[in-house]
Structures are given as structure tokens and as C-alpha cells.
C-alpha atoms as an extended CHARMM CRD file, in Angstrom:
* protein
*
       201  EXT
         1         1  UNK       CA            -76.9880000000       -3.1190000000      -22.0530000000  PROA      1               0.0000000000
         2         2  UNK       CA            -77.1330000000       -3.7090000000      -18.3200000000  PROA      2               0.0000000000
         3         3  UNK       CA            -77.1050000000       -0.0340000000      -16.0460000000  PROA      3               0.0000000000
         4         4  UNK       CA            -74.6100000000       -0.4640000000      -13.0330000000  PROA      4               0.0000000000
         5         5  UNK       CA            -76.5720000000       -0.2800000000      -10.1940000000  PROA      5               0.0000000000
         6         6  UNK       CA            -76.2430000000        3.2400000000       -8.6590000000  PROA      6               0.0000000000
         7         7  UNK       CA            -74.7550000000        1.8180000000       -4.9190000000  PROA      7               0.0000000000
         8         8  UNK       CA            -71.7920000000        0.5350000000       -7.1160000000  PROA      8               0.0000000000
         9         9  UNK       CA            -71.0470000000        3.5700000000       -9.2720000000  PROA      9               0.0000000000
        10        10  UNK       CA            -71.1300000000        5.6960000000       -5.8140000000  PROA      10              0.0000000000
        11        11  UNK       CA            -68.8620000000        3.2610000000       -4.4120000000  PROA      11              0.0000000000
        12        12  UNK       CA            -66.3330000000        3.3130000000       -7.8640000000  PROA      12              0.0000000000
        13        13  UNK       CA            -66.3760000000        7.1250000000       -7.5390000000  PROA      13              0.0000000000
        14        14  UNK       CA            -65.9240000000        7.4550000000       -3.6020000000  PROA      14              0.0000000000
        15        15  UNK       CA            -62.8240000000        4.9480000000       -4.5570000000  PROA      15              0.0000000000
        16        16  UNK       CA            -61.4460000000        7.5040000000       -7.3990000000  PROA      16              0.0000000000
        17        17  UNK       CA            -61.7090000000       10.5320000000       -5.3340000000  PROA      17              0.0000000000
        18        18  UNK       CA            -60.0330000000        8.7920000000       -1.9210000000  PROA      18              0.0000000000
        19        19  UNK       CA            -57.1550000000        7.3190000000       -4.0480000000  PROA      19              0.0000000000
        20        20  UNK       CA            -56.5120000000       10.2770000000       -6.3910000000  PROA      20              0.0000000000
        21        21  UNK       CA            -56.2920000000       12.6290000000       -3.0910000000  PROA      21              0.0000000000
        22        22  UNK       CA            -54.0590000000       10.3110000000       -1.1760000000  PROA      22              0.0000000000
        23        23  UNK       CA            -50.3800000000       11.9680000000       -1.2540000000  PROA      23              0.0000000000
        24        24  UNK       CA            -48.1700000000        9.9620000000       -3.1240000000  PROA      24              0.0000000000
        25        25  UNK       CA            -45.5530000000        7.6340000000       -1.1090000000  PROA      25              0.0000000000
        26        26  UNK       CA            -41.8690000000        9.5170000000       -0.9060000000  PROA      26              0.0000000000
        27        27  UNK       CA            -39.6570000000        7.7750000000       -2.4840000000  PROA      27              0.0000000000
        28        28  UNK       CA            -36.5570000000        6.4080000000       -0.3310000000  PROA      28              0.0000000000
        29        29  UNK       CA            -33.6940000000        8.6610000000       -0.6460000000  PROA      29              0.0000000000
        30        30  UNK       CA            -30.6410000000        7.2900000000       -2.4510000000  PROA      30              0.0000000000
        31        31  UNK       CA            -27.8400000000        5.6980000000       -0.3760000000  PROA      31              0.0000000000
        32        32  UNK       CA            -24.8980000000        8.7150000000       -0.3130000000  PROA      32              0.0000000000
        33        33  UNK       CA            -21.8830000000        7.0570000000       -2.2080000000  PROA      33              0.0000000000
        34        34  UNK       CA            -18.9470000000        5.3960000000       -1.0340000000  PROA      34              0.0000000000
        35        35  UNK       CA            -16.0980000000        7.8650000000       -1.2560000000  PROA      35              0.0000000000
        36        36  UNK       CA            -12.5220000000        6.0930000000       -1.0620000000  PROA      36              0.0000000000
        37        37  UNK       CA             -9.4730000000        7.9820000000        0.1990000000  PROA      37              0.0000000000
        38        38  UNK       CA             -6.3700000000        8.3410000000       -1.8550000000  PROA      38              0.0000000000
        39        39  UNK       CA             -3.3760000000        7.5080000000       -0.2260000000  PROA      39              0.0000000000
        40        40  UNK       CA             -0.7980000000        9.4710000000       -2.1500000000  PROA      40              0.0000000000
        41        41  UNK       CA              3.1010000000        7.7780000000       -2.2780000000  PROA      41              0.0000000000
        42        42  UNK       CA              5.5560000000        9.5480000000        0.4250000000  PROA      42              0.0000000000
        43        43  UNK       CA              8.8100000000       10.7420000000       -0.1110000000  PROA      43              0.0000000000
        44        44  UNK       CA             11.1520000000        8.2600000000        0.6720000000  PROA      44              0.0000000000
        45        45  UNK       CA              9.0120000000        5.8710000000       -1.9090000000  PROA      45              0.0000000000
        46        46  UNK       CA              7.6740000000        7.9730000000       -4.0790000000  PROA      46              0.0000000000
        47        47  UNK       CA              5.9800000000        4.9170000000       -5.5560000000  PROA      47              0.0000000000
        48        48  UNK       CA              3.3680000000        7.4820000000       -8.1660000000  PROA      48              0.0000000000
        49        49  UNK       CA              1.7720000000        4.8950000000      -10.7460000000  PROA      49              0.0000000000
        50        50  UNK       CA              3.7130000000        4.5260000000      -13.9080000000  PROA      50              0.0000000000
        51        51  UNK       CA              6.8760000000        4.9760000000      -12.2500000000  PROA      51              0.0000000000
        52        52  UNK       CA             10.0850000000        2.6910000000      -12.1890000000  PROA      52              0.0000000000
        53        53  UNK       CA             13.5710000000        1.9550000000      -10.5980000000  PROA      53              0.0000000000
        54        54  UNK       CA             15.9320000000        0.0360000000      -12.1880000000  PROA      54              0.0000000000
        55        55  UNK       CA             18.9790000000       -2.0750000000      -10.8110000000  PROA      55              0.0000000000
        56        56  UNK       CA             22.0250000000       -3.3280000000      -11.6100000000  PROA      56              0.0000000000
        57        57  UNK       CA             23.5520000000       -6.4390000000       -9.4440000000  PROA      57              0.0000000000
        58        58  UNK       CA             27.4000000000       -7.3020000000       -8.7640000000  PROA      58              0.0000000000
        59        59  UNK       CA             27.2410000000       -9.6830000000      -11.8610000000  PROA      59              0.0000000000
        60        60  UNK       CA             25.7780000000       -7.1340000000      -13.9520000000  PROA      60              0.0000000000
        61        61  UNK       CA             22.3650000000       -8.5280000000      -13.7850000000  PROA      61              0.0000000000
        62        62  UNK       CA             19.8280000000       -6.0900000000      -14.5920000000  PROA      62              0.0000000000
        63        63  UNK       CA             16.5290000000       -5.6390000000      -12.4660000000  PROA      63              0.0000000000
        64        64  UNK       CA             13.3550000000       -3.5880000000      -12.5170000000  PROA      64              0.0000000000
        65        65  UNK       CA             11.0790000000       -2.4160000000       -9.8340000000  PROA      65              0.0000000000
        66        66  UNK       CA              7.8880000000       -0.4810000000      -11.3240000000  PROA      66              0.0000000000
        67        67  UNK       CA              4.1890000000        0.7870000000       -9.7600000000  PROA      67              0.0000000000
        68        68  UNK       CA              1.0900000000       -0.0350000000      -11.4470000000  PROA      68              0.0000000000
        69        69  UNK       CA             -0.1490000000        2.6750000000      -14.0700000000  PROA      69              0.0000000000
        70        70  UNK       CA             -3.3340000000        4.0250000000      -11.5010000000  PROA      70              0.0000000000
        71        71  UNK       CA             -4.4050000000        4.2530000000       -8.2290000000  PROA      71              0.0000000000
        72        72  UNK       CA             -6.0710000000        0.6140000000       -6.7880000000  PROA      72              0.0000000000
        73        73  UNK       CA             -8.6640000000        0.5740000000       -4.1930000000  PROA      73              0.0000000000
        74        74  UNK       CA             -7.3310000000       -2.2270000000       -2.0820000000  PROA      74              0.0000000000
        75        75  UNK       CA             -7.8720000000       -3.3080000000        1.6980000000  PROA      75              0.0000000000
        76        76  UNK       CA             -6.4710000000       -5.2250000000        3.9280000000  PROA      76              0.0000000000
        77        77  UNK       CA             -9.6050000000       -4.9590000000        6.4290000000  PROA      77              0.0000000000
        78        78  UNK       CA            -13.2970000000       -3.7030000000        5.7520000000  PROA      78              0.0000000000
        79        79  UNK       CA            -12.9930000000       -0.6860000000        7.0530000000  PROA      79              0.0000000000
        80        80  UNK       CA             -9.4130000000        0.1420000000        5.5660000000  PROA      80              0.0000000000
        81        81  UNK       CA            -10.3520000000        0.3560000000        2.1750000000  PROA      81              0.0000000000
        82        82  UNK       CA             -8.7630000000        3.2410000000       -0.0530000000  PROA      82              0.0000000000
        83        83  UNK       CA             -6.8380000000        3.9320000000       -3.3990000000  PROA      83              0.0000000000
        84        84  UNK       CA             -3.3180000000        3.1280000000       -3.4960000000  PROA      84              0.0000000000
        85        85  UNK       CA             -0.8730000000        2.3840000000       -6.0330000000  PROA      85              0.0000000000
        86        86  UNK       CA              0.9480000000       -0.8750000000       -6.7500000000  PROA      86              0.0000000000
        87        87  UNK       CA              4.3450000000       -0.9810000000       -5.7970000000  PROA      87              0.0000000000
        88        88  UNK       CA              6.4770000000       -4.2350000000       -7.0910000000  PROA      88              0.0000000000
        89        89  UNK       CA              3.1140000000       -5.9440000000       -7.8870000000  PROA      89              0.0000000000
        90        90  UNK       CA              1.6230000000       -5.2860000000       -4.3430000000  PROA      90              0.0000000000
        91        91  UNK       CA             -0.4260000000       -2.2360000000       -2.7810000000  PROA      91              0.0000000000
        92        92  UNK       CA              1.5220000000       -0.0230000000       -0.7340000000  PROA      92              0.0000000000
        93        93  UNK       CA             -0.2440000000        2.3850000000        2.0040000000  PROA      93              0.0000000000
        94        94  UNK       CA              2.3500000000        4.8470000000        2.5100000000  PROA      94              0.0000000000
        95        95  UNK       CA              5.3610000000        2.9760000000        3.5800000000  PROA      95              0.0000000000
        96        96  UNK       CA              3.9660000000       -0.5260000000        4.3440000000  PROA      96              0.0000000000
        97        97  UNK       CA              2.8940000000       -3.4840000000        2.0660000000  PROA      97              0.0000000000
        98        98  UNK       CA              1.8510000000       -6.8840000000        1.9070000000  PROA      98              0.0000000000
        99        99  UNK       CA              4.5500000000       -9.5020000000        2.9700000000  PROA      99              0.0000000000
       100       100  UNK       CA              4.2920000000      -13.3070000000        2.4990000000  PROA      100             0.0000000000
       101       101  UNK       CA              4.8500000000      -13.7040000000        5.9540000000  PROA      101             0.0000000000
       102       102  UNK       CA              1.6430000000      -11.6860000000        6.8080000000  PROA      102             0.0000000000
       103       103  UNK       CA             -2.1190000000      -10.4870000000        6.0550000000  PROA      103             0.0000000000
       104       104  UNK       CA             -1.3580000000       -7.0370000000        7.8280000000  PROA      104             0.0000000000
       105       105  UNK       CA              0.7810000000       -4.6780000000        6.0070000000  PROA      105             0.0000000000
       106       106  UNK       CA              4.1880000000       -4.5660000000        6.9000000000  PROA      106             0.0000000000
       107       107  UNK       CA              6.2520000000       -1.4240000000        7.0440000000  PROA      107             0.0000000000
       108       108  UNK       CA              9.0020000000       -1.2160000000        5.1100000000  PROA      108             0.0000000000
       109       109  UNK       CA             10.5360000000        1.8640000000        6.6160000000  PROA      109             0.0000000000
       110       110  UNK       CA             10.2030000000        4.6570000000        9.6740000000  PROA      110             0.0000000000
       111       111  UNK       CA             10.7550000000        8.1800000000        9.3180000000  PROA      111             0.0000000000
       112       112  UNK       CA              9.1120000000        8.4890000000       12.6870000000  PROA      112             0.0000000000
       113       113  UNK       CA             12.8130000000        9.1450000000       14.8060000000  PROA      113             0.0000000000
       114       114  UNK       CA             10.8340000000        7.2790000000       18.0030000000  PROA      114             0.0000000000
       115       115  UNK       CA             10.2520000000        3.9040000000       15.8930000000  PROA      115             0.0000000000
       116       116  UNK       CA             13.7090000000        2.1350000000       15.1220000000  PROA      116             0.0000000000
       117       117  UNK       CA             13.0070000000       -1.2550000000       15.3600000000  PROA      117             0.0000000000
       118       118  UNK       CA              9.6760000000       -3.5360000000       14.5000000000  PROA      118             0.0000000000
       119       119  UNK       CA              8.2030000000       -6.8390000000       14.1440000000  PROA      119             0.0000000000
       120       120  UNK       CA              7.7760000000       -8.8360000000       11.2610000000  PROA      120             0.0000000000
       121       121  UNK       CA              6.9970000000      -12.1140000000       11.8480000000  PROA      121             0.0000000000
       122       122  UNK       CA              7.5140000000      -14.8020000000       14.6920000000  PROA      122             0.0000000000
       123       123  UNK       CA              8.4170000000      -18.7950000000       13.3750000000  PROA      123             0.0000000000
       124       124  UNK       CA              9.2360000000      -21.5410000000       15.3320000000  PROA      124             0.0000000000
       125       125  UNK       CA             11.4380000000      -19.8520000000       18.1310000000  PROA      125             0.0000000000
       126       126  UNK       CA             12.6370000000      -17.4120000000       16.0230000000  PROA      126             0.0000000000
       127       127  UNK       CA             12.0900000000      -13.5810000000       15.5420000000  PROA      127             0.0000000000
       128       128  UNK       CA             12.3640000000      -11.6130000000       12.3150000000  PROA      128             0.0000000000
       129       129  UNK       CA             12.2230000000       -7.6070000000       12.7960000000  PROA      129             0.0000000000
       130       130  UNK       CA             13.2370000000       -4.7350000000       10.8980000000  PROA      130             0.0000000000
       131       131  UNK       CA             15.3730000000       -1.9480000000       12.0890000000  PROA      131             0.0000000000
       132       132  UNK       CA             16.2010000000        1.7090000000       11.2250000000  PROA      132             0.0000000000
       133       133  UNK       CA             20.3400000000        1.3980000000       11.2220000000  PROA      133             0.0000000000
       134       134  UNK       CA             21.1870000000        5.1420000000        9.5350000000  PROA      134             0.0000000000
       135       135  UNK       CA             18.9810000000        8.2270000000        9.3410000000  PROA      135             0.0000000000
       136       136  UNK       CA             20.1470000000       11.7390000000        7.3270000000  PROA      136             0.0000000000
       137       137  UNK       CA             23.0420000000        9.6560000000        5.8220000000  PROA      137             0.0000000000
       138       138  UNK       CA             24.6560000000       10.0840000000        2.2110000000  PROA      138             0.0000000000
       139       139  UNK       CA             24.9570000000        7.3250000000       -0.1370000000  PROA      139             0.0000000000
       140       140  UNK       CA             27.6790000000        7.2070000000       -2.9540000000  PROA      140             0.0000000000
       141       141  UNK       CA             26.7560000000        4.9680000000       -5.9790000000  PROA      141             0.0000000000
       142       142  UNK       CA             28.8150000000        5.6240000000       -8.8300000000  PROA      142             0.0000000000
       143       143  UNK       CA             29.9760000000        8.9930000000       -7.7980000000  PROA      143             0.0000000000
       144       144  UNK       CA             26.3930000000       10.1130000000       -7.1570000000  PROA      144             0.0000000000
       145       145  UNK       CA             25.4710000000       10.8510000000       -3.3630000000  PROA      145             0.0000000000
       146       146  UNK       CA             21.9570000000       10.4480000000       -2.3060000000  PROA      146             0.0000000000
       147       147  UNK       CA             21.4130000000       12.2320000000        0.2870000000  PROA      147             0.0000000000
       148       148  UNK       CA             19.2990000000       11.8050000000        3.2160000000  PROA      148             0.0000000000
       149       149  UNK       CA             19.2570000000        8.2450000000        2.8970000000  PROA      149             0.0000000000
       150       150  UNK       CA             17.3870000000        5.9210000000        5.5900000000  PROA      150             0.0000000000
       151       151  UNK       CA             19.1250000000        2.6490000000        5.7190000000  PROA      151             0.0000000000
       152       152  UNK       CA             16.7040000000       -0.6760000000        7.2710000000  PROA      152             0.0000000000
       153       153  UNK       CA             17.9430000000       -4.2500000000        7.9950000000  PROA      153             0.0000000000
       154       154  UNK       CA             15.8860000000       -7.2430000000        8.3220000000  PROA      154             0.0000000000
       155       155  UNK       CA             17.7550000000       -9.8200000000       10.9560000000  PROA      155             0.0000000000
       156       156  UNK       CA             16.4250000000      -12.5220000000       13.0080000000  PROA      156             0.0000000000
       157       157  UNK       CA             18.3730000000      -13.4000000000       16.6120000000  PROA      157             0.0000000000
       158       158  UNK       CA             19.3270000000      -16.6510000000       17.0950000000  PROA      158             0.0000000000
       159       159  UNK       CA             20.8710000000      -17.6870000000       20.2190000000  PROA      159             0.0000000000
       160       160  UNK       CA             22.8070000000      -14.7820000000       21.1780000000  PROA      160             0.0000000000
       161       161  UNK       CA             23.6550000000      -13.6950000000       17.8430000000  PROA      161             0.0000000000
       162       162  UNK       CA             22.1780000000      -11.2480000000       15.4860000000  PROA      162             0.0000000000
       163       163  UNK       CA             21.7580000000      -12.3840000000       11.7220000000  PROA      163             0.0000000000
       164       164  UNK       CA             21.2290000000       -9.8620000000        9.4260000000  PROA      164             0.0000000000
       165       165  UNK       CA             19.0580000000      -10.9950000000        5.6410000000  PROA      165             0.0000000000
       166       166  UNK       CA             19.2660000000       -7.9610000000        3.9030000000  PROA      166             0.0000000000
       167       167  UNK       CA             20.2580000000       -4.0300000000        4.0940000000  PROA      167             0.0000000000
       168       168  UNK       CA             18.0210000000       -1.6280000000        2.3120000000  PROA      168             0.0000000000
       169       169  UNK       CA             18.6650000000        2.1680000000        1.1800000000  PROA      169             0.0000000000
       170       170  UNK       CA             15.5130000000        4.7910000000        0.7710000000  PROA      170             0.0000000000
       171       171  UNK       CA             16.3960000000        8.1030000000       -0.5190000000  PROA      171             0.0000000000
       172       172  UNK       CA             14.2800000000       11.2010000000       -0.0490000000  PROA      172             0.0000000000
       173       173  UNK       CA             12.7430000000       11.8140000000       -3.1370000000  PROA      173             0.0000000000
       174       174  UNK       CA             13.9850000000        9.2350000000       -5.0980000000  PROA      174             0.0000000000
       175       175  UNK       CA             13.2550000000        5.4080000000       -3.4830000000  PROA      175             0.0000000000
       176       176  UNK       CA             15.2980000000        2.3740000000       -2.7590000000  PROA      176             0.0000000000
       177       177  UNK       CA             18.5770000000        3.4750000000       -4.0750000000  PROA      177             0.0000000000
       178       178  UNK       CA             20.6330000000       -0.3570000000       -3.1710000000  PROA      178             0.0000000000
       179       179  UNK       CA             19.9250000000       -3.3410000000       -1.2800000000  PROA      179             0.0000000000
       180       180  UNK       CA             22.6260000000       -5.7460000000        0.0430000000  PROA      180             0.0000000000
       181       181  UNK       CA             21.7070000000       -9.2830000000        0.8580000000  PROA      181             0.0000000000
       182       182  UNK       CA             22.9840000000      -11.7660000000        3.4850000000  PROA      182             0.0000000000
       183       183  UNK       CA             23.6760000000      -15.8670000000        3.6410000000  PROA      183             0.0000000000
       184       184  UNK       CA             22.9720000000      -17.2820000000        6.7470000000  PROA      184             0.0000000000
       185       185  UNK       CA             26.8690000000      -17.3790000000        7.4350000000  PROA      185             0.0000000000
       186       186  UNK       CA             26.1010000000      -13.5280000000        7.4300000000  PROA      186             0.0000000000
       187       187  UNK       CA             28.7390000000      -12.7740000000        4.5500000000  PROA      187             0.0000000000
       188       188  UNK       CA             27.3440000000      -10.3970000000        2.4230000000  PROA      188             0.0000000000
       189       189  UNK       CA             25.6300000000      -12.4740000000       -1.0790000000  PROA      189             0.0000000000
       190       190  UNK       CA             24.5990000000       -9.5720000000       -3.1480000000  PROA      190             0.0000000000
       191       191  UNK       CA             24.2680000000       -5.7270000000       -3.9120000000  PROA      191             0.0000000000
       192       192  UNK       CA             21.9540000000       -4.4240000000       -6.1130000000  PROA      192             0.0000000000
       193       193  UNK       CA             22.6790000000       -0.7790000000       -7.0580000000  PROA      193             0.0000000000
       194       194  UNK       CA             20.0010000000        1.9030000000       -8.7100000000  PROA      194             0.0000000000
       195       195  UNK       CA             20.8870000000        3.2650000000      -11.9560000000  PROA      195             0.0000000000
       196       196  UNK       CA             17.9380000000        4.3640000000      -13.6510000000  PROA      196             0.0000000000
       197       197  UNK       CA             14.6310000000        5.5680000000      -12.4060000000  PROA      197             0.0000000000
       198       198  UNK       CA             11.9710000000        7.4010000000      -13.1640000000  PROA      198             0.0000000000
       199       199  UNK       CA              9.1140000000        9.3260000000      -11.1980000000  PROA      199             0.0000000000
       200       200  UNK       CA              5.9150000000        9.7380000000      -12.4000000000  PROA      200             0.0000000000
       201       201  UNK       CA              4.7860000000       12.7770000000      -10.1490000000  PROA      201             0.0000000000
């Protein structure tokens, strides 16, 4: 058996002792998590998950609006991103969801007395807003008043006339109570009226 030359062993050993006395690296710290707000429904669409509204149209038709049974996280830009819930198969923050017409939530009512009238989309000449028509107002629908009742229309100007599409009723508390709907001769098409609902606070 071969001895290991002495300058070699004093070289392994000076080796152990730096390496076992260096400090040992610190370990990065973990990222801190991601913590999502939760933006909780408000009270004129009190949209909690695993909630429901359900409608009844001049012909009798039957028709059912319902949330989502939990909170989403959803986003409509990076930074934006919180839980929500899912209102009529979209997210709603607050008072404003997704339309077809847009990629920026839309809102579908003001309680803010300063903001009655808004922007929805702009197509080929012609404007589509929304407007706040009634505040504080009182509802009857079949001999129950729903009271205070914010009442938006959609309408789009042509010319120098005012069109209306549709008429919707938000009561405090409660949600979209009716919703009227317009032809483009401006006759009124269609009421749906609430007769069932159900909030999942």
C-alpha cells in the first residue's frame, strides 16, 4: 500500500478545515404571496355566490338570473386582479361587468348622484350610453313596492332623436327587480318582472 505523500495530506486537511469553517450560503428568502382582494357584491346587486333572481315575461315565459357558487379571481388588466363573483355567467366588480361590446367593464348602474349618464360603446356614427332616469323611486310589481329603486336606460341618438333599447330596475337590497325592452320603432317589446329571488348573504 502506497503512503500519500505528506504535501498532499497537508493540502487535503488545509481544504477540510477552510471549507468546514466557511459560513454556509443564506438561503434566498421566499417570495411574500400574492394576496387577492375580495370585492364583496353592493347593495343594489347583491350578486353573493349561490344566489338567484327569477323572472317572469308578458307571455308568461319564465327566466333565471343566478351568481356562481364562490368568489372568482378574475381581471380585466394585470394589475386589477381580485375575487369576484359571477353574475349571469360573467364577473362583476361591484356594479360593472363585461359587455360584448367591450374588454373594460361596463357599469351597469350609478349610485354616485354626480354620474347620470355614461358611455358604452361608439359604432359607426352612432353612440350607445347608459343613463340614470329615477333615483329613491318605488316600484309596484304585483302589489309589492320596492322601494328605493334606481331605474337605467340604454339609448343610442340618432339624428336628433333619442332611441331608447331597454329600461332596467335595481332595488336596494334586492337586485334587478324588471327590465322593459325596446324595438327600434321605440314601442315597448317586452317586460320581464321579478318574482322569486333569493340572496345568499
Amino acid at each position: 500500500m502506497k503512503k500519500i505523500p505528506t504535501q498532499w495530506l497537508a493540502g487535503i486537511l488545509l481544504f477540510l478545515a477552510i471549507f468546514s469553517c466557511r459560513k454556509p450560503e443564506e438561503e434566498e428568502p421566499l417570495p411574500e404571496p400574492v394576496v387577492y382582494d375580495t370585492l364583496y357584491p353592493l347593495s343594489y346587486l347583491p350578486a353573493y355566490p349561490g344566489s338567484y333572481w327569477k323572472y317572469t315575461d308578458i307571455n308568461g315565459e319564465l327566466s333565471t338570473i343566478q351568481t356562481g357558487p364562490d368568489y372568482v379571481k378574475a381581471s380585466y388588466q394585470i394589475a386589477d386582479s381580485s375575487y369576484v363573483p359571477i353574475y349571469d355567467g360573467k364577473p362583476l366588480w361591484g356594479y360593472s361587468t363585461l359587455t360584448n361590446y367591450s374588454s373594460v367593464p361596463q357599469a351597469l348602474l350609478s349610485v354616485n348622484v354626480n354620474v347620470n349618464n355614461w358611455q358604452l360603446y361608439y359604432n359607426a356614427g352612432v353612440t350607445t350610453s347608459r343613463r340614470v332616469i329615477a333615483r329613491d323611486t318605488t316600484i309596484s310589481i304585483g302589489g309589492q313596492n320596492y322601494f328605493p329603486t334606481i331605474v337605467t336606460e340604454d339609448y343610442y341618438v340618432y339624428g336628433s332623436f333619442l332611441h331608447p333599447l331597454n329600461r332596467r330596475y335595481y332595488t336596494k337590497d334586492v337586485g334587478m327587480i324588471r327590465e322593459d325592452t325596446y324595438t327600434g320603432a321605440d314601442s315597448l317589446s317586452g317586460i320581464r318582472t321579478l318574482n322569486e329571488y333569493f340572496i345568499n348573504f
